[in-house]
C-alpha positions in Angstrom: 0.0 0.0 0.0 1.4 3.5 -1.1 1.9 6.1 2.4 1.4 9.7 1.1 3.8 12.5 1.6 1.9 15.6 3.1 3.9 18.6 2.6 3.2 21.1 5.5 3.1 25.0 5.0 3.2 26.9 8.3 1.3 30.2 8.9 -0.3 32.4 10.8 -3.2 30.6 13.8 -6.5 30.5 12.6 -9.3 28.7 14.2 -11.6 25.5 13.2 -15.1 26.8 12.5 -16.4 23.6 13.7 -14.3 22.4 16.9 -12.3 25.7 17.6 -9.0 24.2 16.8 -6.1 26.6 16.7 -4.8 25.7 12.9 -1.1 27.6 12.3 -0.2 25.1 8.8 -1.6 23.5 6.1 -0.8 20.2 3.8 -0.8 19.2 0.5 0.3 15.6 -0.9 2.3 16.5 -3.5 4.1 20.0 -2.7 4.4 22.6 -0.4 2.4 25.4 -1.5 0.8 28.1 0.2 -2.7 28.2 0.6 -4.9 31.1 -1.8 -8.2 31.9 -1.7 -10.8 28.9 -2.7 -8.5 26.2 -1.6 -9.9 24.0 0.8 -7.9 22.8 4.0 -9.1 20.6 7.0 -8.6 20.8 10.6 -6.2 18.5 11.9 -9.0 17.9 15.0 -12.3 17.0 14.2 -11.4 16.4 10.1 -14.1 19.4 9.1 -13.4 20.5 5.7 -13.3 24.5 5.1 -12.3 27.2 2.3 -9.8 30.1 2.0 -11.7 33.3 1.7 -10.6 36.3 0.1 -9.0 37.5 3.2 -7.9 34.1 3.8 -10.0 33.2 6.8 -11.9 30.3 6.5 -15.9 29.8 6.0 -17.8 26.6 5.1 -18.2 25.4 1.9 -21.5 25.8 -0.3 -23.7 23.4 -0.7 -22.2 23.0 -4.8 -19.0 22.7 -3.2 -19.8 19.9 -0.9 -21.1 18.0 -3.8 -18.1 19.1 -6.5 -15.6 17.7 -2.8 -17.3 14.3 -4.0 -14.9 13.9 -6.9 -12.2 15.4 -5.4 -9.6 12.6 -5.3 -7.0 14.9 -3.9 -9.1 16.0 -0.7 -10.2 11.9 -0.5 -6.7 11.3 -0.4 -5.8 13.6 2.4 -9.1 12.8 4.4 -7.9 9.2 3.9 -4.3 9.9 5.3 -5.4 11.7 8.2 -7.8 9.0 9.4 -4.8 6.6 8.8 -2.9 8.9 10.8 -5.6 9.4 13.6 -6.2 5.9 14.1 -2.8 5.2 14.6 -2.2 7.6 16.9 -5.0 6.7 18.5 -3.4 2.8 19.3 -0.6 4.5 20.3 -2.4 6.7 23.4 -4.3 3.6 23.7 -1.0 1.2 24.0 0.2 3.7 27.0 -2.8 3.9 28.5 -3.7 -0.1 28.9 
C-alpha cells in the first residue's frame, strides 16, 4: 500500500469553524504550497473540511462545493491519510494507557 507524503506550510493561527482548533499550517500531498483563496484545508481535530476566503479566513463550503468535494480525489486522499494517521495515533495513546 502506497503512504502519502503531506507537505506542511506553516502560517499564521486560525481557528476551526467547527471544533475551535487553533490551525497555524496547512498540507498538501504533492508540494508545499501556500494556501490562496478557494482552496480548501481541514482541521487536523475534528477532520471538518473548510475554504480560504478572500481575506484568507476560512468559512464553510457551499452546498455546490460539498457535492463538486465528491470527486475530489486529492481531498479523498488527504481525508484518507489523516484518518490513517488518527487511528494510529489513536493505538498508540491507547497502547500507553492499557
Amino acid at each position: 500500500m502506497l503512504k502519502p507524503t503531506i507537505h506542511i506550510t506553516w502560517h499564521g493561527a486560525i481557528e476551526c469553524l467547527r471544533c475551535g482548533y487553533h490551525l497555524d499550517a496547512t498540507s498538501h500531498l504533492s508540494k508545499p504550497i501556500s494556501p490562496k483563496p478557494g482552496d480548501l484545508t481541514v482541521c487536523a481535530n475534528c477532520h471538518e473540511v473548510m475554504v480560504f476566503t478572500r481575506s484568507m479566513n476560512l468559512r464553510l463550503p457551499t452546498e455546490r462545493e460539498v457535492f463538486e468535494m465528491a470527486d475530489d480525489d486529492e481531498l479523498r486522499r488527504l481525508l484518507q491519510a489523516m484518518a490513517q494517521f488518527s487511528l494510529v495515533e489513536w493505538r498508540r495513546q491507547k497502547k500507553g494507557h492499557d
